[in-house]
FILOGU-34661 format. One record per atom (N, C-alpha, C, O, CB): residue number from 1; residue in one letter; atom name; x, y, z. Coordinates in steps of 0.001 Angstrom, whole numbers, plus 500000, padded with zeros to 6 digits. Glycine has a CB too. Example, Ala and Ser with C-alpha at 12.3 -4.5 7.8 and 13.67 -1.06 7.14 Angstrom:
BEGIN
(r 1; "A"; "N"; (513190; 494310; 507800))
(r 1; "A"; "CA"; (512300; 495500; 507800))
(r 1; "A"; "C"; (513200; 496700; 507800))
(r 1; "A"; "O"; (514236; 496681; 508465))
(r 1; "A"; "CB"; (511308; 495527; 509046))
(r 2; "S"; "N"; (512850; 497750; 507080))
(r 2; "S"; "CA"; (513670; 498940; 507140))
(r 2; "S"; "C"; (512900; 500030; 507870))
(r 2; "S"; "O"; (513409; 501138; 508039))
(r 2; "S"; "CB"; (514084; 499402; 505725))
***
This chain:
BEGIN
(r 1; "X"; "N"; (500828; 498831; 500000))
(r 1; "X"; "CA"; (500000; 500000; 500000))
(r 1; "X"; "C"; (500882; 501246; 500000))
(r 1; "X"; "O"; (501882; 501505; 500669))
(r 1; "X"; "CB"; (499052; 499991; 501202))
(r 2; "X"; "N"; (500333; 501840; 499204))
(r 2; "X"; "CA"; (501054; 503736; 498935))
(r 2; "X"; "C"; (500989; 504475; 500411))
(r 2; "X"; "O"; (499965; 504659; 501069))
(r 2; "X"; "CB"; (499750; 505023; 497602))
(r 3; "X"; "N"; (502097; 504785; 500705))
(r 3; "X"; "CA"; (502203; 505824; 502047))
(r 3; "X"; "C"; (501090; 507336; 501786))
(r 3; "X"; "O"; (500997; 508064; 500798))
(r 3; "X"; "CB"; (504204; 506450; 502183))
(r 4; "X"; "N"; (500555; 507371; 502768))
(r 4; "X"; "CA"; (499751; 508561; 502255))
(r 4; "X"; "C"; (500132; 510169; 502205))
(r 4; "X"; "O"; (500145; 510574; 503367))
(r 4; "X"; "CB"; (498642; 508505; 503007))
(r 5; "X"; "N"; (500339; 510870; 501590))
(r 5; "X"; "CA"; (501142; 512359; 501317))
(r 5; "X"; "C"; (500767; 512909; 502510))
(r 5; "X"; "O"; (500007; 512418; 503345))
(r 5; "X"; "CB"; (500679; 513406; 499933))
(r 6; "X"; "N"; (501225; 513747; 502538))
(r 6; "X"; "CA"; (501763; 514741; 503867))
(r 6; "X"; "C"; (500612; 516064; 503514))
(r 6; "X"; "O"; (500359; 516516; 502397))
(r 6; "X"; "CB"; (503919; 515372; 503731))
(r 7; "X"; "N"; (500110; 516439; 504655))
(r 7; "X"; "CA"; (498945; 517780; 504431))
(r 7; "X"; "C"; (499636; 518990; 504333))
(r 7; "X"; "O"; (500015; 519685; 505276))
(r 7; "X"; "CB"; (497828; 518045; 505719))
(r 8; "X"; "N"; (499782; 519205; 503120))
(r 8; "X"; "CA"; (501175; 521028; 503165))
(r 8; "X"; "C"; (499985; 521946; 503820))
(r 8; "X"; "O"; (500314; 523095; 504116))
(r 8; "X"; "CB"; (501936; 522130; 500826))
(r 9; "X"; "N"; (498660; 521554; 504069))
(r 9; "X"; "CA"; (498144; 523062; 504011))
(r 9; "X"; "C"; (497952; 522795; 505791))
(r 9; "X"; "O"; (497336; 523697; 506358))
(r 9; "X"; "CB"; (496401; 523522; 502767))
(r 10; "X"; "N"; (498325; 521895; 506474))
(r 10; "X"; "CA"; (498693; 521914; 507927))
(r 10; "X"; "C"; (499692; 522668; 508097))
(r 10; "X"; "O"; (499577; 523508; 508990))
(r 10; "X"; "CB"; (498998; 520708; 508511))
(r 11; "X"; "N"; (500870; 522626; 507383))
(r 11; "X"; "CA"; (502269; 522711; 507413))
(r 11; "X"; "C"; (501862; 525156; 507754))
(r 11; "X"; "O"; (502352; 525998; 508506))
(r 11; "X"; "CB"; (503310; 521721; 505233))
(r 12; "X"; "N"; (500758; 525176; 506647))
(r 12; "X"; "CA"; (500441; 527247; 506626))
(r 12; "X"; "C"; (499871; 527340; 507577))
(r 12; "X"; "O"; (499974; 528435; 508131))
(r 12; "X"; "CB"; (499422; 528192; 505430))
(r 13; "X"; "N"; (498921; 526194; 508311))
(r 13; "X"; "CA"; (498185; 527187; 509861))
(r 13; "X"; "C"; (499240; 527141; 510398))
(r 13; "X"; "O"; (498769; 527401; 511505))
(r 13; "X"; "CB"; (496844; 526593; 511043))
(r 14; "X"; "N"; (500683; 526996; 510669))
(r 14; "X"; "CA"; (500757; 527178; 512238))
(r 14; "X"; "C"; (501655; 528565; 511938))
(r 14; "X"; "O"; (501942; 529061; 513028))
(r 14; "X"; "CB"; (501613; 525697; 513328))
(r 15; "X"; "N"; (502037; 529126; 511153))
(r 15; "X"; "CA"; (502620; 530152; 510288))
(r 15; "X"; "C"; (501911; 531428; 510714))
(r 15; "X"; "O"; (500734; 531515; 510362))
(r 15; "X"; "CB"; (502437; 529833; 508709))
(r 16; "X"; "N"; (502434; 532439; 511418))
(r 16; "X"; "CA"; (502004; 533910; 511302))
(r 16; "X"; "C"; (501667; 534576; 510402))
(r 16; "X"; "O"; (502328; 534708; 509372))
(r 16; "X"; "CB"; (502668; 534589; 511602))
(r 17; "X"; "N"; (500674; 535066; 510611))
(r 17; "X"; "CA"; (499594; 536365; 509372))
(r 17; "X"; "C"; (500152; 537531; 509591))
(r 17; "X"; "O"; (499968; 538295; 510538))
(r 17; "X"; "CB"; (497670; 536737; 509705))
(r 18; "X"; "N"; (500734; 537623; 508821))
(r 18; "X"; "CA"; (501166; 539082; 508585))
(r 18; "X"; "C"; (499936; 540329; 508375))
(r 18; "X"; "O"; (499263; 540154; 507359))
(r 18; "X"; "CB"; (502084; 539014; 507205))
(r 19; "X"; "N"; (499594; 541459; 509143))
(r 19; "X"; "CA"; (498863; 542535; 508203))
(r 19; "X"; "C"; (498911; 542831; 506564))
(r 19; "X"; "O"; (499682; 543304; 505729))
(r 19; "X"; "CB"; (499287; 543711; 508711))
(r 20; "X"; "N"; (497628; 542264; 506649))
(r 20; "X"; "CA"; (498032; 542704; 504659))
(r 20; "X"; "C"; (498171; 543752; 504119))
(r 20; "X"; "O"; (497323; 544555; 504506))
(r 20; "X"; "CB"; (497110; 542423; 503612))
(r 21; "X"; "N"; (499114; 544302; 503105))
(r 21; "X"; "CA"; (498651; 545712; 502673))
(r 21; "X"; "C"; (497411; 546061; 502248))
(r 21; "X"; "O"; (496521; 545271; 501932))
(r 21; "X"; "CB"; (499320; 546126; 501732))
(r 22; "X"; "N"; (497337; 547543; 502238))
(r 22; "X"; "CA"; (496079; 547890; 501600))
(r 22; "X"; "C"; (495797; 547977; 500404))
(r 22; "X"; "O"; (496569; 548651; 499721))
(r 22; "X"; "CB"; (495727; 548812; 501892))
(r 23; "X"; "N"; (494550; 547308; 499694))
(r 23; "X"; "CA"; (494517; 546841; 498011))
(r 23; "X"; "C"; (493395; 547773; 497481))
(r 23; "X"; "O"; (492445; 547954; 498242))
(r 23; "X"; "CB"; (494047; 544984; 497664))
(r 24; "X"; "N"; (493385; 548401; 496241))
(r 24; "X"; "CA"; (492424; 549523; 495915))
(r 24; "X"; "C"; (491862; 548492; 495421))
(r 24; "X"; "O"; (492336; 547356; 495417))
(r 24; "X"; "CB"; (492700; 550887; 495052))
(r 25; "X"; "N"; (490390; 548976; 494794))
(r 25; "X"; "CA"; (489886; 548080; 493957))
(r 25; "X"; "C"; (489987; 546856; 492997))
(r 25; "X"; "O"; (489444; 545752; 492952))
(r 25; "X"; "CB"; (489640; 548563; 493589))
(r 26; "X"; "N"; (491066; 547630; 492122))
(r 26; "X"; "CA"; (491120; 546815; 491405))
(r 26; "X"; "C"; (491779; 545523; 491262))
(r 26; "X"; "O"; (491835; 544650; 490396))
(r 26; "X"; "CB"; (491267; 547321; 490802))
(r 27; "X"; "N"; (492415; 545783; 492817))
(r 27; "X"; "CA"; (492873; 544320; 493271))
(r 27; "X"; "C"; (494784; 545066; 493291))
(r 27; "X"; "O"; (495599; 544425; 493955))
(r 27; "X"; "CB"; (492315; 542584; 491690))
(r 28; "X"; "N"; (495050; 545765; 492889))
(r 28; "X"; "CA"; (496477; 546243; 493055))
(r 28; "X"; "C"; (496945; 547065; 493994))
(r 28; "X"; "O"; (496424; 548171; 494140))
(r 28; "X"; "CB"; (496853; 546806; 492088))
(r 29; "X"; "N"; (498391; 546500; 495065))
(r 29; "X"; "CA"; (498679; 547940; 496125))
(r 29; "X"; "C"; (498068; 549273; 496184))
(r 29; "X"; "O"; (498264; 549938; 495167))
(r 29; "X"; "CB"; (499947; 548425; 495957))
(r 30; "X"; "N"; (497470; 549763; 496984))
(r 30; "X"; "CA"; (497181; 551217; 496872))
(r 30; "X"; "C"; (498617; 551682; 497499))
(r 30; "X"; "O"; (499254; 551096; 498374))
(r 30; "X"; "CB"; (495678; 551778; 497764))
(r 31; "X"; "N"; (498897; 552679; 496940))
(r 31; "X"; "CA"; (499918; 553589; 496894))
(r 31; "X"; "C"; (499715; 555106; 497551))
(r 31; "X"; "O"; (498825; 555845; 497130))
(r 31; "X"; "CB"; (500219; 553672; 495502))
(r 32; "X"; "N"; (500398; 555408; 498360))
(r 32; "X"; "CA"; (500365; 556697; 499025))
(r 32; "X"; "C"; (500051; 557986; 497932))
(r 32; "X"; "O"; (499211; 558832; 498237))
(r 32; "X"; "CB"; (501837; 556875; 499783))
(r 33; "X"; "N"; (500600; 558040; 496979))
(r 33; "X"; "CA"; (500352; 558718; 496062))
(r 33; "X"; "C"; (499068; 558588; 495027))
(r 33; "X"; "O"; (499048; 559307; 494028))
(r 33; "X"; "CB"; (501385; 558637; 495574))
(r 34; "X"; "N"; (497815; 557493; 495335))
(r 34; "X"; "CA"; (496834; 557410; 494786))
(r 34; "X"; "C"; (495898; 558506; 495276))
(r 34; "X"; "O"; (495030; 559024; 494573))
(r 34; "X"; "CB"; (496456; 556190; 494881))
(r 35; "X"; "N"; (496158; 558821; 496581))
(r 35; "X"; "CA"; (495117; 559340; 497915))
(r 35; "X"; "C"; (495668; 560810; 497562))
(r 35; "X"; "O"; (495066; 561675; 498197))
(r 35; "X"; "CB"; (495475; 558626; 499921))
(r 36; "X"; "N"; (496613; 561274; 496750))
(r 36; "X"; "CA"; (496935; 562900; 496938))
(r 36; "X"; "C"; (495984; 563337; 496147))
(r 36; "X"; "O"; (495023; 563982; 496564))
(r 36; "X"; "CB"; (498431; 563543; 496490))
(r 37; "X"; "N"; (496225; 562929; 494563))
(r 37; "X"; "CA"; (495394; 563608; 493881))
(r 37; "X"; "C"; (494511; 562635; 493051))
(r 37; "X"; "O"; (495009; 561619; 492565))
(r 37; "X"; "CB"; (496116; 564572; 493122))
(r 38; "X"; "N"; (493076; 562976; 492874))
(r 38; "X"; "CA"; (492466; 561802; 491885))
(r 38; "X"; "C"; (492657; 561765; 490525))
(r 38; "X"; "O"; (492931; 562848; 490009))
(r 38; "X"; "CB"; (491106; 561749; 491913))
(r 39; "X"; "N"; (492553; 560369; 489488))
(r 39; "X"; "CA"; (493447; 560279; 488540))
(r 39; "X"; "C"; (492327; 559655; 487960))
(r 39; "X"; "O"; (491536; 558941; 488576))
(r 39; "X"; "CB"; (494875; 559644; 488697))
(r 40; "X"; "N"; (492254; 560041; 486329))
(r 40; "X"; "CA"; (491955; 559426; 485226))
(r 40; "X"; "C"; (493046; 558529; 484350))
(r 40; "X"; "O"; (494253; 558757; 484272))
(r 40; "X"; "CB"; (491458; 560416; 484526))
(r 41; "X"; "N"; (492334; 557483; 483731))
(r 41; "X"; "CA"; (493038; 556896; 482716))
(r 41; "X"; "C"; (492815; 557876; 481267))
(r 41; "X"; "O"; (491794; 558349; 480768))
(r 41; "X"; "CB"; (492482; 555306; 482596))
(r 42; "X"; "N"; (494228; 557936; 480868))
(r 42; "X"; "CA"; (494545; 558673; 479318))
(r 42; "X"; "C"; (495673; 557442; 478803))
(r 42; "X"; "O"; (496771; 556978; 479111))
(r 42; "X"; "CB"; (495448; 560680; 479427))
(r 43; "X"; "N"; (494488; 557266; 477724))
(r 43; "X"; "CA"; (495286; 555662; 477151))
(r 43; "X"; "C"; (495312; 555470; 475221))
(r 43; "X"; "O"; (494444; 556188; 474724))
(r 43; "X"; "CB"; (493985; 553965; 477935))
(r 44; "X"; "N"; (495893; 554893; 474462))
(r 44; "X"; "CA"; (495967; 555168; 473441))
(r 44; "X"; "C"; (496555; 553445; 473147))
(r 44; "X"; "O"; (497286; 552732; 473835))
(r 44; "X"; "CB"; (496762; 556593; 473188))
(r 45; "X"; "N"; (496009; 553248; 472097))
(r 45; "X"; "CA"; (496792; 551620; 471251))
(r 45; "X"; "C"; (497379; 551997; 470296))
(r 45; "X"; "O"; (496845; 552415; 469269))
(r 45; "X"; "CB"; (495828; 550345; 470557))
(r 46; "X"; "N"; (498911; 551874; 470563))
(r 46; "X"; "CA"; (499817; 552483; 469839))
(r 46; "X"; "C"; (500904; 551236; 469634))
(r 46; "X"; "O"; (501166; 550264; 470342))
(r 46; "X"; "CB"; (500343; 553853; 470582))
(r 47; "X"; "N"; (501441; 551715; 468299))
(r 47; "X"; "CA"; (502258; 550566; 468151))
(r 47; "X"; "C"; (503075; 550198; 469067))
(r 47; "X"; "O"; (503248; 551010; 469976))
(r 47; "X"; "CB"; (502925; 550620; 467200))
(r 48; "X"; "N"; (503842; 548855; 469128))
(r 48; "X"; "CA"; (504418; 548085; 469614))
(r 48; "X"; "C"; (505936; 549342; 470502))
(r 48; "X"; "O"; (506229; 549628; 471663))
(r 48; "X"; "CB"; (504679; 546836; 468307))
(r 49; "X"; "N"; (506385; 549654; 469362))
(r 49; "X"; "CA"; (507859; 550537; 469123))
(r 49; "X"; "C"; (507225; 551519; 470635))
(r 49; "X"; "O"; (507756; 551350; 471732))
(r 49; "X"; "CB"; (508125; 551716; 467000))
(r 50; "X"; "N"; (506426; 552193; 470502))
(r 50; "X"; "CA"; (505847; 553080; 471807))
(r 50; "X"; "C"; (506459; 552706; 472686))
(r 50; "X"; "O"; (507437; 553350; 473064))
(r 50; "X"; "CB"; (504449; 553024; 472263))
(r 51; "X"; "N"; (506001; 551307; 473415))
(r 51; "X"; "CA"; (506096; 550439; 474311))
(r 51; "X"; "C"; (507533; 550495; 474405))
(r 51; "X"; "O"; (508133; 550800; 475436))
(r 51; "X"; "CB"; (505451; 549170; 474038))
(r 52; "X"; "N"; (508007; 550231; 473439))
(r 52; "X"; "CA"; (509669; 549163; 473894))
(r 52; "X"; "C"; (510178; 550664; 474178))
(r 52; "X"; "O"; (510547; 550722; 475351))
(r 52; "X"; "CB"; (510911; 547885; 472227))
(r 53; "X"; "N"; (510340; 551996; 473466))
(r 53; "X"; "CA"; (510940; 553067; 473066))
(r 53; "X"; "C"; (510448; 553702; 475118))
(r 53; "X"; "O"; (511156; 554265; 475953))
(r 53; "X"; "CB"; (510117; 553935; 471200))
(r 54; "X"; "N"; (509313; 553340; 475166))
(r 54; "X"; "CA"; (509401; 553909; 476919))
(r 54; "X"; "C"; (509492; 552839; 477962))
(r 54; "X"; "O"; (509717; 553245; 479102))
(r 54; "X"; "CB"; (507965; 554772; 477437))
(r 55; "X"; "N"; (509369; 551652; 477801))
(r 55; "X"; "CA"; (510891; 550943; 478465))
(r 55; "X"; "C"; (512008; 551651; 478515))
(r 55; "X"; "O"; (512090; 552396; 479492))
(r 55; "X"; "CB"; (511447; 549769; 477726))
(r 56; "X"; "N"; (512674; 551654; 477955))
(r 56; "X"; "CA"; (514321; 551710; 477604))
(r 56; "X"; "C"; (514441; 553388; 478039))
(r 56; "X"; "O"; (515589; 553765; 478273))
(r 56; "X"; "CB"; (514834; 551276; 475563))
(r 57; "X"; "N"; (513584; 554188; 478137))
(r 57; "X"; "CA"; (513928; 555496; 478564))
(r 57; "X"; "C"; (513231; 555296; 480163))
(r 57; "X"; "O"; (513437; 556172; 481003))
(r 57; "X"; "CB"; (513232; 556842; 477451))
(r 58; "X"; "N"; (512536; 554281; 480444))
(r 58; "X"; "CA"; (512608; 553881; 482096))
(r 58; "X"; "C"; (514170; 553723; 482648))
(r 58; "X"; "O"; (514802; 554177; 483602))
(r 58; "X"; "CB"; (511780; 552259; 482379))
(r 59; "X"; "N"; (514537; 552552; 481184))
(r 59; "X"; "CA"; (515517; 551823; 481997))
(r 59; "X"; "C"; (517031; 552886; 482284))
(r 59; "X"; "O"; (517877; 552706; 483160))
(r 59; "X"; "CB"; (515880; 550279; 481054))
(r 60; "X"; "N"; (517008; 553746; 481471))
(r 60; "X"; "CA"; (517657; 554494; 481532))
(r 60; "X"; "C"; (517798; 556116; 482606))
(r 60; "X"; "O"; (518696; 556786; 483116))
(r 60; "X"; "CB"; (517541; 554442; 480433))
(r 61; "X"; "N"; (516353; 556137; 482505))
(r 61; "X"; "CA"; (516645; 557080; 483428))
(r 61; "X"; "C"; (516331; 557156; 484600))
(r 61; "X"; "O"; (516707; 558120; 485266))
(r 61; "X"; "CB"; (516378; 557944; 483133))
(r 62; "X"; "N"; (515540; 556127; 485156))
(r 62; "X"; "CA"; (515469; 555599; 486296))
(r 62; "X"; "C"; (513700; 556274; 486914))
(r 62; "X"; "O"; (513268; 556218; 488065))
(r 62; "X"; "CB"; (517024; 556084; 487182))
(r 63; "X"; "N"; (513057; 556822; 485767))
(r 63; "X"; "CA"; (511556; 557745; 486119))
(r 63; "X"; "C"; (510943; 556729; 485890))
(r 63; "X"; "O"; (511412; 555705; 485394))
(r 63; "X"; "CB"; (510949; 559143; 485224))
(r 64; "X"; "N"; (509141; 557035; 486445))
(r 64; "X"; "CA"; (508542; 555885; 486379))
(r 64; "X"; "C"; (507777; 555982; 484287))
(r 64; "X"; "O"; (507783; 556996; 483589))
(r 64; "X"; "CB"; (507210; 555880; 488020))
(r 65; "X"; "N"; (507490; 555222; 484064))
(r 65; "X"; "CA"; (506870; 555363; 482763))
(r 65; "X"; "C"; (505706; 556589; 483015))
(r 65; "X"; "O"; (505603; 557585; 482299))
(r 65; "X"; "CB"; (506197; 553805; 482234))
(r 66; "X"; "N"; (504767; 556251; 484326))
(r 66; "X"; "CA"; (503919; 557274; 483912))
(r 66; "X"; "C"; (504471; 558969; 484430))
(r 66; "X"; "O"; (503789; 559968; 484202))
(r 66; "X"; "CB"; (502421; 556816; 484563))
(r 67; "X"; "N"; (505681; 558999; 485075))
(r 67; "X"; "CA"; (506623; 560513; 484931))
(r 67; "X"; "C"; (506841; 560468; 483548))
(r 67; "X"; "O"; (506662; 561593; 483080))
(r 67; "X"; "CB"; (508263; 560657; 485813))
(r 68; "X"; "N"; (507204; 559505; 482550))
(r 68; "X"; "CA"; (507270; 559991; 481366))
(r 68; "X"; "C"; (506680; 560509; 480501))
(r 68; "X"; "O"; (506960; 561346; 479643))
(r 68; "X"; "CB"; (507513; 559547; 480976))
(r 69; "X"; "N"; (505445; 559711; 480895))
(r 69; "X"; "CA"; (504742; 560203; 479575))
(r 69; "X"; "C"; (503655; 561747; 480169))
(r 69; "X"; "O"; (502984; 562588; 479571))
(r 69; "X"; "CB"; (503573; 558568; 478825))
(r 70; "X"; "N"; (503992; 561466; 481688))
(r 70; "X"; "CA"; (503393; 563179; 481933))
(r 70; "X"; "C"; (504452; 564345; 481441))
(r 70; "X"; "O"; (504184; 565520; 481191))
(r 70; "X"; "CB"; (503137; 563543; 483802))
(r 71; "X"; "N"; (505390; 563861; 481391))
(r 71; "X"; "CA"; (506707; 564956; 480963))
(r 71; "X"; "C"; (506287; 564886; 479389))
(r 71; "X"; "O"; (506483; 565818; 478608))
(r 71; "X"; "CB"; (508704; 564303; 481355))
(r 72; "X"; "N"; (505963; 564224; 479202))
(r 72; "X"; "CA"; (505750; 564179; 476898))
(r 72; "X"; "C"; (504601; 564921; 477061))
(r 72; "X"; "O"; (504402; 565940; 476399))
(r 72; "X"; "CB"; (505258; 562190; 475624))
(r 73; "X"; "N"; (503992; 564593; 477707))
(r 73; "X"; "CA"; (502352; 565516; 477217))
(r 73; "X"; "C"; (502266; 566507; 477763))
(r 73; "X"; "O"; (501233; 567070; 477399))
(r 73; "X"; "CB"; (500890; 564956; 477543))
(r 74; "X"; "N"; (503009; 567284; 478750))
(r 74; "X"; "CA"; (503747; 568941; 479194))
(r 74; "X"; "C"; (504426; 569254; 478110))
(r 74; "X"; "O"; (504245; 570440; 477837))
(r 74; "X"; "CB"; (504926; 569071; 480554))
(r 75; "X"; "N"; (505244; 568629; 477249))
(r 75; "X"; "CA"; (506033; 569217; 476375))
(r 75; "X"; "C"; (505290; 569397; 475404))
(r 75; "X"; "O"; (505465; 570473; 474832))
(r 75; "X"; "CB"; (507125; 568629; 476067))
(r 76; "X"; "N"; (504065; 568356; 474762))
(r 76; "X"; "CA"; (503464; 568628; 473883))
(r 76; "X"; "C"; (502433; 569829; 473871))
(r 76; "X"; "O"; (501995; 570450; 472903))
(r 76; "X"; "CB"; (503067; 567609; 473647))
(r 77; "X"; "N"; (502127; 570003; 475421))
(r 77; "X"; "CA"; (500812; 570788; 475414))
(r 77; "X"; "C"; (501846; 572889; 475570))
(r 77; "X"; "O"; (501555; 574037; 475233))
(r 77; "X"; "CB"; (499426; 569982; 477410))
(r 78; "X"; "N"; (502595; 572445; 476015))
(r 78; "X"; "CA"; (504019; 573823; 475761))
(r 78; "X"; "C"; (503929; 573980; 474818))
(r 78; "X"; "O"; (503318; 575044; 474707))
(r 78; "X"; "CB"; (505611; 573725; 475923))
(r 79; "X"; "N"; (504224; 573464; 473582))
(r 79; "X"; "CA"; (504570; 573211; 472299))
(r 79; "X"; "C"; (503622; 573546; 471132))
(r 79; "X"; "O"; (503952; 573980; 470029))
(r 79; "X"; "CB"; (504857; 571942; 472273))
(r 80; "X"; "N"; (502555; 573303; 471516))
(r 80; "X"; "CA"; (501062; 573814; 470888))
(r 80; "X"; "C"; (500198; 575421; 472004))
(r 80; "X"; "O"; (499031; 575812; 472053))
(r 80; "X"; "CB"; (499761; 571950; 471069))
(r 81; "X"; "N"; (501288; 575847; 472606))
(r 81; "X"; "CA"; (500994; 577647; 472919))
(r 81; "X"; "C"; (500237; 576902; 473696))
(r 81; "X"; "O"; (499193; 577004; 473051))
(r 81; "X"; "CB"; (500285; 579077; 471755))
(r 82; "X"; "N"; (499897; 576058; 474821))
(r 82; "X"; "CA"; (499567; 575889; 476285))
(r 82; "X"; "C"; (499872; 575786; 477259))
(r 82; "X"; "O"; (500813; 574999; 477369))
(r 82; "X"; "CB"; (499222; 575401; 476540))
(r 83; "X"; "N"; (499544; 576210; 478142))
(r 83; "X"; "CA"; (500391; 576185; 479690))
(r 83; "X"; "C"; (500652; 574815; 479842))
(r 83; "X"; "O"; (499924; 573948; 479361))
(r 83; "X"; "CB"; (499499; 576751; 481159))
(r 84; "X"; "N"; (501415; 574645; 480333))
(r 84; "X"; "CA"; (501882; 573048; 481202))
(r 84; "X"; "C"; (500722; 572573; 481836))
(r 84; "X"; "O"; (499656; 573122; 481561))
(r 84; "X"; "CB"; (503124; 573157; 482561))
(r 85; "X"; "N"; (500752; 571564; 482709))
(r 85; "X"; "CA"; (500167; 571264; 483327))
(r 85; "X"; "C"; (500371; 571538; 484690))
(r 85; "X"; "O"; (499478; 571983; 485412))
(r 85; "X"; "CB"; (500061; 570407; 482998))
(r 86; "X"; "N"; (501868; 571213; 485187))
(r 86; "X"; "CA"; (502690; 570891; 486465))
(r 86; "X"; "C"; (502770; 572553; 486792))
(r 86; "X"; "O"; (503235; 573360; 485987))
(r 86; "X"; "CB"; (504413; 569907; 486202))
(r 87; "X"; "N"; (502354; 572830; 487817))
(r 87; "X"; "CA"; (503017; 574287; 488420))
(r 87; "X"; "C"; (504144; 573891; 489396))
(r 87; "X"; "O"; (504792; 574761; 489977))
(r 87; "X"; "CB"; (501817; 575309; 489345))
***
């Protein structure tokens, strides 16, 4: 007769619960910086090249993608005789 397997999920009760972080809706970390200011999605399906082209200026400059592309769309909205956004 087959030895019978071992209960792994005995093995997680005796294991400490950590406090969980706090999760916004959509199921992802809420972030200290969600709660400053409220935020819309501004989204576009753009080719592939987009994507890789703001990678690689992450990886490089160490900003988050969405500092980038708020810095592109300040420059664009400068650029077409409008105030910035950022004071």
């Amino acid at each position: 007769m087959a030895k019978p397997k071992p209960n792994i999920a005995a093995a997680f009760d005796s294991l400490p619960i950590a406090d969980a972080a706090p999760v916004s809706r959509r199921g992802r970390l809420a972030s200290s910086a969600s709660t400053a200011e409220p935020t819309v999605l501004v989204g576009a399906n753009l080719p592939p090249r987009y994507a890789r082209n703001i990678a690689l200026l992450h990886a490089e400059t160490g900003k988050t993608k969405k500092e980038l592309l708020q810095e592109a769309l300040d420059l664009l909205f400068t650029a077409k005789g409008g105030p910035a956004l950022r004071i």
